[in-house]
N, C-alpha and C positions, 0 to 999 in steps of 0.2 A: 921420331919414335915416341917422342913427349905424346904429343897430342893421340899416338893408337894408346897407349898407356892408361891415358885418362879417359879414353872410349873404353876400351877394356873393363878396365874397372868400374865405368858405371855400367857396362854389360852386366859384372860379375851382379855387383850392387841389386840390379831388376831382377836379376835369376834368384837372388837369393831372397827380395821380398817377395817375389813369383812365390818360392818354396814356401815362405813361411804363411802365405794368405792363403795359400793350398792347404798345408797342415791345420790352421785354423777352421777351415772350411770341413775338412776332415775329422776334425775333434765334435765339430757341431753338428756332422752329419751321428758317430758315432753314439753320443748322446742321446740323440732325436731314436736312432736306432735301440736303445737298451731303453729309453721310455716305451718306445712302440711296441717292444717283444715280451715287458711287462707287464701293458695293457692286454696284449691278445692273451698272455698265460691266465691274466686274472679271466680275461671273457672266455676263455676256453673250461675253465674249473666253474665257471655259470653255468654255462652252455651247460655244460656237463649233470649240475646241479638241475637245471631248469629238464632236460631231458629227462633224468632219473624222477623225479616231480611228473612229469606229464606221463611215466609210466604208472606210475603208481595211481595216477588220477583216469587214467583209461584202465585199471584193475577193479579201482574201486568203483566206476560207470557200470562194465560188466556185472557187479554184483548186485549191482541195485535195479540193474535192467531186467536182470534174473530173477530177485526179489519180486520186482512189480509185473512182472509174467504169471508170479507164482501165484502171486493178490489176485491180477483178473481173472486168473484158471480157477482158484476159490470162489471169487464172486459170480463168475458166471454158475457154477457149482450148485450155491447155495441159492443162486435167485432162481436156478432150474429145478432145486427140489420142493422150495416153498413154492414155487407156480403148481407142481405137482399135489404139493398136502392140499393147495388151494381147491383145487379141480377135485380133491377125495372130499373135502371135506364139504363142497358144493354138492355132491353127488349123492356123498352121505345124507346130507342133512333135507334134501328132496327125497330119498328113501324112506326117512326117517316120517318127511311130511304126510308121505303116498302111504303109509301102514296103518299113520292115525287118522287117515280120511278111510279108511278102508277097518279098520277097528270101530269109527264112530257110525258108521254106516251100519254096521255090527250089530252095534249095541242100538239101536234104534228100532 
């Protein structure tokens, strides 16, 4: 019985460093664990930030898109009316030529 006795007991002995390299392994997992769930909360409050950022930055694209619609809607506007005064005042100013050939012819 001697000799199951001292089997035994280094039975007990392994089972019991068994346990405690398990618990060890255990503490290091839970650690690893509450770093992990720290990093994803900080990158989840980014995300978060960074999302809220890229809405605001696609509001303020829209506005400036609208803005610069509004500029070429003016420009073309205004190069359509000056092309217009141009064509009056080409028109005019050959009326203007065609009355004093036709007054100097007049007066002759």
């Amino acid at each position: 019985m001697g000799v199951h006795d001292s089997s035994l007991e280094g039975y007990c002995q392994d089972v019991v460093q068994s346990i405690e390299a398990l618990r060890k392994k255990r503490e290091i997992m839970v650690k690893k664990i509450k770093k992990d769930e720290g990093e994803k909360q900080k990158m989840e409050i980014e995300a978060g930030e960074l999302t809220q950022r890229i809405n605001e930055l696609e509001e303020g694209l829209k506005r400036h898109k609208a803005a610069v619609q509004g500029c070429d809607e003016a420009i073309r506007q205004a190069e359509s009316a000056y092309q217009n005064i141009l064509e009056s005042s080409h028109s005019l100013l050959a009326n203007i030529h065609e009355e004093n050939e036709k007054l100097g012819r007049v007066g002759e």
